[in-house]
Each structure stands twice: as structure tokens, then as C-alpha cells.
C-alpha positions as CSV (number, residue, x, y, z in Angstrom):
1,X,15.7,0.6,16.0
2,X,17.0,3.6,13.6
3,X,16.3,7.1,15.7
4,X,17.2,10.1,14.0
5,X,16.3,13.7,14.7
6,X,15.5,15.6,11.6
7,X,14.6,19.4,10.3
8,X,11.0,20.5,8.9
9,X,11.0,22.0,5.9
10,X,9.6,24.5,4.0
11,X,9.0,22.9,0.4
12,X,6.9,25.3,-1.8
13,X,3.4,25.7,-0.2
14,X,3.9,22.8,2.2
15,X,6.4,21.4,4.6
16,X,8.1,18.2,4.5
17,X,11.4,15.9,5.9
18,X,14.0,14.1,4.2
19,X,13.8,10.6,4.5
20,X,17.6,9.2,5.3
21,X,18.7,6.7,3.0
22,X,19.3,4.4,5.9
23,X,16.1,4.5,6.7
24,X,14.9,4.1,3.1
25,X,17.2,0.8,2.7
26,X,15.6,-0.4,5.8
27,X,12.0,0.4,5.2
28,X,12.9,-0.9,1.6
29,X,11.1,2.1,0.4
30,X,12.1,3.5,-3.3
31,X,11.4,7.3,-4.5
32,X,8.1,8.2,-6.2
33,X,6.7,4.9,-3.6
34,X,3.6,6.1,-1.8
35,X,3.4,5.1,2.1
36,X,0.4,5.6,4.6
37,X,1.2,8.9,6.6
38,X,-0.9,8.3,10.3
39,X,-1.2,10.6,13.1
40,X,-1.4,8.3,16.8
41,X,-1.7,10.5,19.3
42,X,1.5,12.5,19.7
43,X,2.9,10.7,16.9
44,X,3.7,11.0,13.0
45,X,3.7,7.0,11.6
46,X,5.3,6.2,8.1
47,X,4.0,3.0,7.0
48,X,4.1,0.8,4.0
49,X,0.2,0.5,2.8
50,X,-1.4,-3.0,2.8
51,X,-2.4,-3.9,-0.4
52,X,-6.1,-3.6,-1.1
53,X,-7.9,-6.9,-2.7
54,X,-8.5,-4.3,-5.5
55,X,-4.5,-4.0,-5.6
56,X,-3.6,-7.7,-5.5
57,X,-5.9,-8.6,-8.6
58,X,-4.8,-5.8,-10.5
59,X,-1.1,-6.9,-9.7
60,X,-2.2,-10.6,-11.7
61,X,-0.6,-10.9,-14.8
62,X,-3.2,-10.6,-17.8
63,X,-1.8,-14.2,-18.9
64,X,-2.6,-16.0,-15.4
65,X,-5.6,-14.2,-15.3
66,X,-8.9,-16.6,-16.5
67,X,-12.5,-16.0,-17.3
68,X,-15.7,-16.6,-15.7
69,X,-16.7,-20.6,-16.4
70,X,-20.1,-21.7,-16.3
71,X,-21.0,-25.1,-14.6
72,X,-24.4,-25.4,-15.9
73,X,-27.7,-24.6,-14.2
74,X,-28.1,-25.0,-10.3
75,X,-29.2,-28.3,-9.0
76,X,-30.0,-29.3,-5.8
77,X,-30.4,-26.7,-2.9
78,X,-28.4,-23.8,-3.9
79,X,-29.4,-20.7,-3.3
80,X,-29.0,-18.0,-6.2
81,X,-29.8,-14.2,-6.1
């Protein structure tokens, strides 16, 4: 566990911290990287997002990616809206 104690800042309009590059390294985190900011209870959280399904298929390459194929007209019992 990495524990630091760090200084507010006033940026502009806003306020932010600097993230130590130790931290960074750790975390794996780059510049211009987003990251979920969370408030739990008494608590500021800096986590790395979870990839959305919308993420992950726009992450395919456009080569692996393949179209829709049609297997004929239903037979049987399936069931299509």
C-alpha cells in the first residue's frame, strides 16, 4: 500500500492534486488517461474505468471485425421478433 499526503490545488477555476509518479507507475496510469473519480462515504476513489461492451467492440480491429451472415429462414420452433 502507497500512502501519501498531498496539497489541494488551485488550478484555474477548479482545484485539483498531483498524481505522484509512483503512484502512476503502479496504477499503470499514463497522462491524458481518464479514470473513474468516486466519492464513498468519507472517501475520494481513483479508479481505472471497466471497459463498457460498447468499448471492447470498438477496440476490435476493423480487419477481425466480420459481417452479419444469414443462415437461411427459421425452421423448426424458433421464436423471431
Amino acid at each position: 500500500m502507497i500512502s501519501q499526503r498531498i496539497k489541494i490545488r488551485k488550478m484555474g477555476n477548479s482545484h485539483g492534486i498531483l498524481i505522484p509518479q509512483e503512484i502512476l507507475k503502479s496504477m499503470q496510469w499514463e497522462a491524458g488517461q481518464f479514470v473513474d473519480l468516486i466519492l464513498e462515504l468519507n472517501a475520494l476513489v481513483l479508479a481505472t474505468p471497466v471497459p463498457t461492451l460498447n468499448d471492447l467492440v470498438n477496440s476490435v480491429p476493423k480487419k477481425m471485425k466480420i459481417k452479419e451472415v444469414s443462415t437461411g429462414r427459421p425452421v423448426g420452433k424458433e421464436k423471431v421478433d
